[in-house]
N, C-alpha and C positions, 0 to 999 in steps of 0.2 A: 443806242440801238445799232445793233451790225446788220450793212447789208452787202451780200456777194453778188462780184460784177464778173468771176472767172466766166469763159464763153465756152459754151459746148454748142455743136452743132445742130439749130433745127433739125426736128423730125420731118418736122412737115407734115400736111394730111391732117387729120381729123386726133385732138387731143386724147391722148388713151390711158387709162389706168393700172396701175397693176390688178384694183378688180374685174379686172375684163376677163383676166383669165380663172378666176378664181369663181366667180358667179355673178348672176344678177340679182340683186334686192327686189324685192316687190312693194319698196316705199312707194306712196302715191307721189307726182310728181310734185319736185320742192324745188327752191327757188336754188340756183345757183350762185349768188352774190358772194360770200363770207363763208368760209373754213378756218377755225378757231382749231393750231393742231398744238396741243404740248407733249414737251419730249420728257424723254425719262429725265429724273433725278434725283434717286433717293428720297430720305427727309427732307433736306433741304430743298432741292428743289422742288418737291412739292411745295412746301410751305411756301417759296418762293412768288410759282407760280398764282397758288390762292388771293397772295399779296396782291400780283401785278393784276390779274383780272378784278378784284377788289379796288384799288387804283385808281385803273381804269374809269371802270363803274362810277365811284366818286369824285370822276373828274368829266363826266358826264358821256361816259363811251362805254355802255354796257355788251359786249360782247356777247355775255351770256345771253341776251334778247335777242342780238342781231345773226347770231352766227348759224348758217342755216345748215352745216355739219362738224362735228366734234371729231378729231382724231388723238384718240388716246396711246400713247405708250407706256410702259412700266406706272410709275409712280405717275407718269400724267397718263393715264386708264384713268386711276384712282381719282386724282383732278376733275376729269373727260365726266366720270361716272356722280359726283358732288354737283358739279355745275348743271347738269342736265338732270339733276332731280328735282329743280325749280324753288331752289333756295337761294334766297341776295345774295349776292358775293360778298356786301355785310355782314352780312350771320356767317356766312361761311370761314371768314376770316377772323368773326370773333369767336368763332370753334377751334379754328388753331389756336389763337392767342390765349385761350381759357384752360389750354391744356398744361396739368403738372408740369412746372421748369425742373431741368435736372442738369444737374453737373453733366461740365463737360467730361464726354468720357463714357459718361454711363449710361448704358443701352437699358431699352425695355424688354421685359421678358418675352422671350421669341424660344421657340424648340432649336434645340443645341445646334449647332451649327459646327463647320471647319470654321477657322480663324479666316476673315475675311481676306487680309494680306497675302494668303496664300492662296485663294481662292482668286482675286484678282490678276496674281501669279500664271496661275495654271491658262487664264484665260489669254494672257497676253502670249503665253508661248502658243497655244493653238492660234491665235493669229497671224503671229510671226509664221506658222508654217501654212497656214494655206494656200491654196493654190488660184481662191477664187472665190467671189461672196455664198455662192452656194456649197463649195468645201469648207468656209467655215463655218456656217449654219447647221451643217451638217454634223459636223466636230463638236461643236457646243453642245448639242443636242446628244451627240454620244457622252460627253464629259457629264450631263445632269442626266441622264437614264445611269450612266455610272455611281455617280453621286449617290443615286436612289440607296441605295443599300445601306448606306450610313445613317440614312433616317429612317425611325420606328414610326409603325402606321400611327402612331400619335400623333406626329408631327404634322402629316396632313390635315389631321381632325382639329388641330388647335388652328393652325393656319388659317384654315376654314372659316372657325368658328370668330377669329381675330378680324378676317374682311368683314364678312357679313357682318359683327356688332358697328363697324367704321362707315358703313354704307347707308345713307337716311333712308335711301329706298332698294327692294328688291325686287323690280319690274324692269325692262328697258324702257327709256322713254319713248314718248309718240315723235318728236325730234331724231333727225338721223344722227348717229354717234358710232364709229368704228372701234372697238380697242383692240390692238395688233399682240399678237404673240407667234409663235412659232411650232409646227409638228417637231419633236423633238427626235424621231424617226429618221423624217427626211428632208429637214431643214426646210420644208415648204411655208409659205406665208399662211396664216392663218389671218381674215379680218372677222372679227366677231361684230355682229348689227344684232339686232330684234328678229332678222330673219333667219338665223343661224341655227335656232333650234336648242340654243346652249343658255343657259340661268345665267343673267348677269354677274353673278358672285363668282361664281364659276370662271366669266372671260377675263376679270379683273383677275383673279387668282391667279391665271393662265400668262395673263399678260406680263404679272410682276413674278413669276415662277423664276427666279434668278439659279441660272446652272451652279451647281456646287453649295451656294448657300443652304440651299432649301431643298426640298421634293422636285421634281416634274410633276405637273398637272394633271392627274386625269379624268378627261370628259368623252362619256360614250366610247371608251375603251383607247383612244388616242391619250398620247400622255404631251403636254404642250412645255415649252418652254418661255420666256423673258422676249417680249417682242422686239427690246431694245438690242437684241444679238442682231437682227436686220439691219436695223438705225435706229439711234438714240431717237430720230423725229416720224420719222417714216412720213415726211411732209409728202411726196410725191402720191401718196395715198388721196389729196385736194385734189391731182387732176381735174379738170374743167371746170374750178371756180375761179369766178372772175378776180375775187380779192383773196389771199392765203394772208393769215397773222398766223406766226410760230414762234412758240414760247419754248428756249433752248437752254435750261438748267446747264448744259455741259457746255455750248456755245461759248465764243470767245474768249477760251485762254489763251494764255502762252505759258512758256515754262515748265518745268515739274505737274506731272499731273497729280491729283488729289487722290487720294484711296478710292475707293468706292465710284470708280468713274467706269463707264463702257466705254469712254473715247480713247481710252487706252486699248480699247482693240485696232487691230489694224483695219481701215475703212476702204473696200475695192471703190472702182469708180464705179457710180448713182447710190452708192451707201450713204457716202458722207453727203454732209448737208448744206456744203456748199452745192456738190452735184445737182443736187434736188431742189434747188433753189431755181439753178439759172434752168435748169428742166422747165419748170413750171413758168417762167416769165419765156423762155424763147417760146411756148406753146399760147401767150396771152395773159398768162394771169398776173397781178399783179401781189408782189410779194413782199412782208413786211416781217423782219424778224427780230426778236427782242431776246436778249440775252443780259445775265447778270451786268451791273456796270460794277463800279469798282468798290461802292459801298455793296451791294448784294455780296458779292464777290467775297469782301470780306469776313459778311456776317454770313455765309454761307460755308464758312471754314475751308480746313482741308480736306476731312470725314465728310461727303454729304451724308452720308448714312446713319449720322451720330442723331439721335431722335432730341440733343439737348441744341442743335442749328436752328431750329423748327422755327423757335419765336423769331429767334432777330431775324432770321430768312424772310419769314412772313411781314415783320415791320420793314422790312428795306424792300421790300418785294413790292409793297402799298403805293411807299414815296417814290420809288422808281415807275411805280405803273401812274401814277398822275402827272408826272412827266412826262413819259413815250404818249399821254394823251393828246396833248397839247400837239406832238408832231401828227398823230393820225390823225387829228382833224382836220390839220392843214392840209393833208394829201387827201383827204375824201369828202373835201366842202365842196 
């Protein structure tokens, strides 16, 4: 388990959100205790993450009961949108594990794509030039409306049709649940809820819309991009829960980064997740984050993206998460 102790200075005053500017929900009033946020991470890190709330779960700390908001990013949308459909972390786990193994190597049929490595390319020189979280948000977002051209209106229609079959449900839950993507426009935050007006499949789409890989999203004439161009976690989105647990697929490397990473963008200050960390504790909340340890790590390769990471992701994902139990109980007995 990593936890960050870097010190930024109190706000002070009254805890506030990035959804403060964005709008008000008309959830009925919910209990503030537990925000459940997982970050992007390709394959692997989903499979991962399924793992560690599975884990969890069968180490007797089901998350998925307790947590009284879900924040999705990229591939933890996907996660965010599984878990709040009100199926075990059980079954949910044995949905990954029952899926075709496949040589490493070899991807599933997805609509043509640029070659990933150059795609990750591209992303890292727009970060290198930014000037500022909102200049590269902005850049990204021109980089996948560019992109657009290179894919046939197939592509969308398959994409589409590829969430939707992955999704057990296509409602929002009655549970609060955020999934983050981005205006592709003008780099603005998009939080997608039940209140937004937008079809679940649709926010998940939105949210894992990865610039250059794929299409930009479009809903009600807005076209969205990958919410993890913001932050891989977008924990700061928890604002005024008393407890935050963040599940960080990209969290604690060192070294060489892996293909398929967003952490290879450049991160302004409150991007990264340390920032958003000690944000959320100088303001009260208590904050708990779990990342790969060295077995995940491993079996999470150096492709997260590779769909053949998926199982062993998921089996180390398990036993890692019945461990990190054993400490959360001791912090909230």
């Amino acid at each position: 388990m990593s936890r960050f102790h870097e010190s930024l200075p109190s706000t002070g005053g009254e805890a506030r959100s990035p959804l403060d500017s964005v709008r008000r929900t008309s959830y009925p009033q919910v209990d503030r205790n537990l925000a459940l946020v997982v970050g992007a991470g390709g394959a692997a890190g989903n499979a991962w993450a399924i793992g560690v709330i599975a884990g969890l779960a069968e180490a007797g700390l089901d998350l998925t009961e307790a947590a009284d908001l879900m924040v999705g990013t990229s591939s933890g949308a996907t996660v965010a949108a599984w878990v709040r459909s009100g199926i075990p972390p059980a079954e949910l786990l044995a949905s990954v594990l029952s899926e075709p193994v496949q040589p490493v190597g070899q991807k599933r049929e997805r609509p043509p794509s640029p070659a990933m490595a150059a795609v990750f390319e591209r992303m890292r020189a727009i970060g290198a030039a930014a000037t500022s979280a909102a200049d590269l948000q902005r850049a990204m977002g021109a980089f996948g409306l560019e992109s657009d051209s290179t894919f046939g209106p197939e592509a969308a229609e398959q994409r589409r049709a590829m969430v939707a079959a992955r999704l057990p449900r296509h409602v929002w839950p009655e549970r609060p649940m955020i999934l983050v993507a981005l205006d592709a426009r003008t780099g603005e935050l998009a939080a997608f809820d039940r209140d937004s007006g937008v079809d679940l499949v649709d926010a998940v789409i939105a949210s894992t819309a990865l610039p250059g890989a794929g299409p930009t999203h479009s809903i009600n004439g807005t076209r969205y991009i990958n919410g993890g161009v913001r932050s891989a976690e977008n924990a700061d989105l928890a604002t005024g829960y008393a407890n935050v647990v963040v599940l960080s697929p990209f969290g604690g490397r060192s070294g060489p980064l892996p293909e398929g990473q967003f952490e290879g963008l450049r991160r302004f200050p409150g991007a990264d997740l340390p920032s958003q960390v000690d944000a959320l504790r100088n303001q009260g909340s208590h904050v708990e984050v779990i990342t790969p340890d060295a077995d995940s790590r491993t079996a999470m390769g150096t492709n997260q993206m590779d769909p053949a990471t998926r199982i062993p992701s998921a089996h180390a994902g398990r036993t890692q998460g019945k461990q990190e139990a054993r400490h959360l109980t001791l912090l909230w007995r």
